[in-house]
SEDREN-694403 format. One record per residue: residue number from 1; residue in three letters; x, y, z of N, C-alpha, C in turn. Coordinates in nm, 4 decimals. Layout:
N
   resi   resn         nu         nv         nw        cau        cav        caw         cu         cv         cw
    NUM    Ala          X          Y          Z          X          Y          Z          X          Y          Z
...
***
This chain:
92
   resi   resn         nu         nv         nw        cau        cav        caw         cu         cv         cw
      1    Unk    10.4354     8.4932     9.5346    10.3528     8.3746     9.5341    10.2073     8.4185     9.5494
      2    Unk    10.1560     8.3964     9.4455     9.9807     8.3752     9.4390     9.9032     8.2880     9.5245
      3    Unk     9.7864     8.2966     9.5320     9.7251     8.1693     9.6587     9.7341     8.0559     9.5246
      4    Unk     9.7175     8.0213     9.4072     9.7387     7.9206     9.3494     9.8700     7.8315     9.3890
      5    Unk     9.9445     7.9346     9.3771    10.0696     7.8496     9.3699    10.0595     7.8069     9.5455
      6    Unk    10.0078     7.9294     9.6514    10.0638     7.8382     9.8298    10.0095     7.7330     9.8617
      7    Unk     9.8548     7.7104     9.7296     9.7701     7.5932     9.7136     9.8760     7.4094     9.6829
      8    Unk     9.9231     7.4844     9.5377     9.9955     7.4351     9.5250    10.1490     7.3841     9.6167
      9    Unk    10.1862     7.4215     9.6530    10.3205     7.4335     9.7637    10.2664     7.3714     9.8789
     10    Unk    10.1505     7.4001     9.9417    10.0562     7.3188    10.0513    10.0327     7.1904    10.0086
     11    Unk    10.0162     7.1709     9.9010     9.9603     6.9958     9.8482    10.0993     6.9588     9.8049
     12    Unk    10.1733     6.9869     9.7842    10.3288     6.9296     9.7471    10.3851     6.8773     9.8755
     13    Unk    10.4002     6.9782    10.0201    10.4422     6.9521    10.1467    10.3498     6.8350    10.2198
     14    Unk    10.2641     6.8354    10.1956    10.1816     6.7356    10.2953    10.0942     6.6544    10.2198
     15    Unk    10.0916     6.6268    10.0761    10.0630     6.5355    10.0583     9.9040     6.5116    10.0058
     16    Unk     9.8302     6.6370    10.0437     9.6966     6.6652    10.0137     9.6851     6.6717     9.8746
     17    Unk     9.5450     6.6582     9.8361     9.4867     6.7131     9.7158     9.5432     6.8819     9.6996
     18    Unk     9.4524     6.8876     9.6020     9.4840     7.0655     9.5678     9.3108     7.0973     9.6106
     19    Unk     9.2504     7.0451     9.6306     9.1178     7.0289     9.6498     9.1281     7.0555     9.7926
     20    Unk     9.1938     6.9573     9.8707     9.1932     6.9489    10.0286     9.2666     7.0809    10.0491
     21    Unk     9.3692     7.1052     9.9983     9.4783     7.2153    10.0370     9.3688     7.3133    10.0131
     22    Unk     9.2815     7.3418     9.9031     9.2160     7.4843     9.8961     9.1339     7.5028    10.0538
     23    Unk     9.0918     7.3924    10.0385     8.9789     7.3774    10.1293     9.0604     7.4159    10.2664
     24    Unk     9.1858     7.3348    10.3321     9.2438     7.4204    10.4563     9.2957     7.5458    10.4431
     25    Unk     9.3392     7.6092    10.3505     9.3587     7.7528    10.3226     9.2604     7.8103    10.3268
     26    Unk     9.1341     7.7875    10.2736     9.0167     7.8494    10.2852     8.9544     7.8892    10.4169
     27    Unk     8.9658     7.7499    10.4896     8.9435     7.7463    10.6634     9.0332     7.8360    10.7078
     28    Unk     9.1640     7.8485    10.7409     9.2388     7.9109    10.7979     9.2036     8.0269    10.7953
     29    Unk     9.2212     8.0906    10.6311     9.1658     8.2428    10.5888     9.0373     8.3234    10.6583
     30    Unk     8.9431     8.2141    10.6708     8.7582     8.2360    10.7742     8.8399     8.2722    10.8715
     31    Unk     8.8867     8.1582    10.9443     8.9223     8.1295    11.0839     8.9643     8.2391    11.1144
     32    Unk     9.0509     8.3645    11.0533     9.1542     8.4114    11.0819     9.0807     8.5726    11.1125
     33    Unk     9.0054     8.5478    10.9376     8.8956     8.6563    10.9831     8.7407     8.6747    11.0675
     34    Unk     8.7827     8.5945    11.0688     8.6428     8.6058    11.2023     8.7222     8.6581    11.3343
     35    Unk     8.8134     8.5763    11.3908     8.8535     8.5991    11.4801     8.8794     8.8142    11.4780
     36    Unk     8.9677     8.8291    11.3990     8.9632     8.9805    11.3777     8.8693     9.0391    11.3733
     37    Unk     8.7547     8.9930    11.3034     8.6040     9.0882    11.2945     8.5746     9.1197    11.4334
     38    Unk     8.5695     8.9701    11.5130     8.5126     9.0203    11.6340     8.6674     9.0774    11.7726
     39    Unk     8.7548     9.1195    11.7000     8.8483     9.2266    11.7578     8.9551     9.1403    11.8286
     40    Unk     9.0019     9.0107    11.7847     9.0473     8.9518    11.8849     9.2079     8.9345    11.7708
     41    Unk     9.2986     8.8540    11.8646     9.4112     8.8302    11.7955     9.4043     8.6851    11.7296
     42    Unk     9.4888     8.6683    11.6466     9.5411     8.5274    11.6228     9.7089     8.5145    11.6169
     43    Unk     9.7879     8.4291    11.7006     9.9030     8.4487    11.7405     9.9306     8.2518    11.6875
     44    Unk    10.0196     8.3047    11.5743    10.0774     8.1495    11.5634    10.2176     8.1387    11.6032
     45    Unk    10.2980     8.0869    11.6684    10.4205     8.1268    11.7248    10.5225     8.1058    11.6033
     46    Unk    10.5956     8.1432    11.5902    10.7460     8.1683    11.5413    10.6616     8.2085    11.3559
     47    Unk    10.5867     8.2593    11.3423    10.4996     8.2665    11.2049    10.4681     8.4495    11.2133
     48    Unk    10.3947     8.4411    11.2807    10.3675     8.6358    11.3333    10.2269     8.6046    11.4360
     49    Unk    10.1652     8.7462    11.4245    10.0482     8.7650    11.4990     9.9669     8.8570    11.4741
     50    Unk     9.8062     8.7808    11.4006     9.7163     8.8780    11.3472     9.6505     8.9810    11.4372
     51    Unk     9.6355     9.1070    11.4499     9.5374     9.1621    11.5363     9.4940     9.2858    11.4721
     52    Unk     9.3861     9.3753    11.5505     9.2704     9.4912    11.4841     9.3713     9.6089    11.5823
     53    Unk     9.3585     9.7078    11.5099     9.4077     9.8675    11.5269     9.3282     9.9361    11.5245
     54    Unk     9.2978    10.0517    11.6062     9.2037    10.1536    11.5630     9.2494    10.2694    11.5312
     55    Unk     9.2564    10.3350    11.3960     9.2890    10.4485    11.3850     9.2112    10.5518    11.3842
     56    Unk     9.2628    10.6873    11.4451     9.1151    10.7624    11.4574     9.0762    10.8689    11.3628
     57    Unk     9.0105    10.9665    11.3816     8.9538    11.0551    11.2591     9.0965    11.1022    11.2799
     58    Unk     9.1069    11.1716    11.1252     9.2285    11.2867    11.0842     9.1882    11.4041    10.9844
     59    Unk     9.2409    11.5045    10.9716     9.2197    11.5296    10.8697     9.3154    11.5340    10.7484
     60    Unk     9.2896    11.5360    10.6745     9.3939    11.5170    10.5417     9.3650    11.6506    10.4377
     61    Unk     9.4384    11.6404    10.3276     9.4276    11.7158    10.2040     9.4393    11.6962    10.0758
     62    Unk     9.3472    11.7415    10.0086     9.2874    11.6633     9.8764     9.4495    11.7379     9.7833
     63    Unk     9.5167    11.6473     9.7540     9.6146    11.6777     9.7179     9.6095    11.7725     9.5196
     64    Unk     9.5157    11.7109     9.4927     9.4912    11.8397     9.3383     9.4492    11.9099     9.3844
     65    Unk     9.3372    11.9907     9.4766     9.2660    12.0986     9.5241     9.3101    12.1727     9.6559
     66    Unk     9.3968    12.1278     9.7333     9.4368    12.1524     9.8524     9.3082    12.1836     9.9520
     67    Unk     9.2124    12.1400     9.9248     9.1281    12.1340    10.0149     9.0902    12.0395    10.1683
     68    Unk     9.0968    12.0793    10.2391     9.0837    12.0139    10.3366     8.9891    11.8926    10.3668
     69    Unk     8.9873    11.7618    10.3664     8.9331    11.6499    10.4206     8.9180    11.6059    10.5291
     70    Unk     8.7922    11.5380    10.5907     8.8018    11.4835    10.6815     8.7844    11.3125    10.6512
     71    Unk     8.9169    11.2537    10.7178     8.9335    11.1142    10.6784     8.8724    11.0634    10.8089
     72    Unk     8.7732    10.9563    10.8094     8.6964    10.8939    10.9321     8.7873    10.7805    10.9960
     73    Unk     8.7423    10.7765    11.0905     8.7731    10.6592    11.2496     8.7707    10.5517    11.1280
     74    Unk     8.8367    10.4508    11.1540     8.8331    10.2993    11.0890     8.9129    10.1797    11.1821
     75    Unk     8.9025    10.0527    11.1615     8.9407     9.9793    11.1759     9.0652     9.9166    11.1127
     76    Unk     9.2047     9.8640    11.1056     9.2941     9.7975    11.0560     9.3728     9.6982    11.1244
     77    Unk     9.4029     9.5915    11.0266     9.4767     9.4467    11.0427     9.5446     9.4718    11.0100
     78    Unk     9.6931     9.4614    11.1222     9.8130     9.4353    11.1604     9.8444     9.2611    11.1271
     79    Unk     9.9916     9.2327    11.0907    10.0238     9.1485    11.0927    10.1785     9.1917    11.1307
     80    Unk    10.2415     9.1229    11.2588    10.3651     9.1667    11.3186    10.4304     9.0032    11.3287
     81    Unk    10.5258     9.0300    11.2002    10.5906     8.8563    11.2081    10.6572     8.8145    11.3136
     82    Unk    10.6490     8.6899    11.3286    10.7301     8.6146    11.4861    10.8860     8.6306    11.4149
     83    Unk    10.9639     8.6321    11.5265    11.1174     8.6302    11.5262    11.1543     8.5176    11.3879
     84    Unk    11.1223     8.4128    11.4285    11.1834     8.2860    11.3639    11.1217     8.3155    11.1953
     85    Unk    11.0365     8.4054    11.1751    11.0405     8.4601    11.0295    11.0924     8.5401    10.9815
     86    Unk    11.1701     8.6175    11.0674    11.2078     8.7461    11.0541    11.3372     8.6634    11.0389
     87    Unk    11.4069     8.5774    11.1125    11.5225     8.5186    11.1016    11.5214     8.4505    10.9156
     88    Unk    11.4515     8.3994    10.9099    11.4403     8.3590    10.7668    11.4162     8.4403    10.6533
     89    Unk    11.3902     8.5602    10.6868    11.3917     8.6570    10.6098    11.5273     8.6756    10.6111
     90    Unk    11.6215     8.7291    10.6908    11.7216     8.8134    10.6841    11.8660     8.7042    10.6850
     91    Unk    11.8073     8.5450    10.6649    11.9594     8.4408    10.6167    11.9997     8.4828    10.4656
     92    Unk    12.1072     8.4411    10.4881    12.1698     8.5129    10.3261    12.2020     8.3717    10.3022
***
């Protein structure tokens, strides 16, 4: 599923425009990243829970040259699904 279509699927369930639906997907999406920019979580229950990782320097290897790299410190977004998705994942 594309964001067109969760646009779509959002205005089918509740009744919104596709206009309104962009527009709360759009909010959510900010909402979600802001909160992460400034290092924090977002925890929706039985859905998952967004949060920031820090991974640190490594070095790596340039795999055509075998030369040695240094890969830098960065930041990464985790998403660790709640149970009750994980349950819906794994109904047959």
């Amino acid at each position: 599923m594309n964001k067109s279509e969760l646009i779509t699927s959002i205005a089918s369930k509740t009744g919104l425009t596709k206009t309104d639906s962009t527009k709360a997907l759009d909010a959510f999406i900010a909402s979600v990243a802001e909160e992460v920019k400034k290092g924090g979580e977002v925890r929706l229950v039985g859905f998952g829970t967004f949060s920031v990782s820090e991974r640190k320097a490594t070095t790596g290897r340039n795999p055509r040259t075998g030369a040695t790299i240094k890969i830098a410190a960065k930041k990464v977004v985790k998403f660790k699904p709640g149970s009750e998705l994980v349950a819906v994942a794994n109904k047959k």
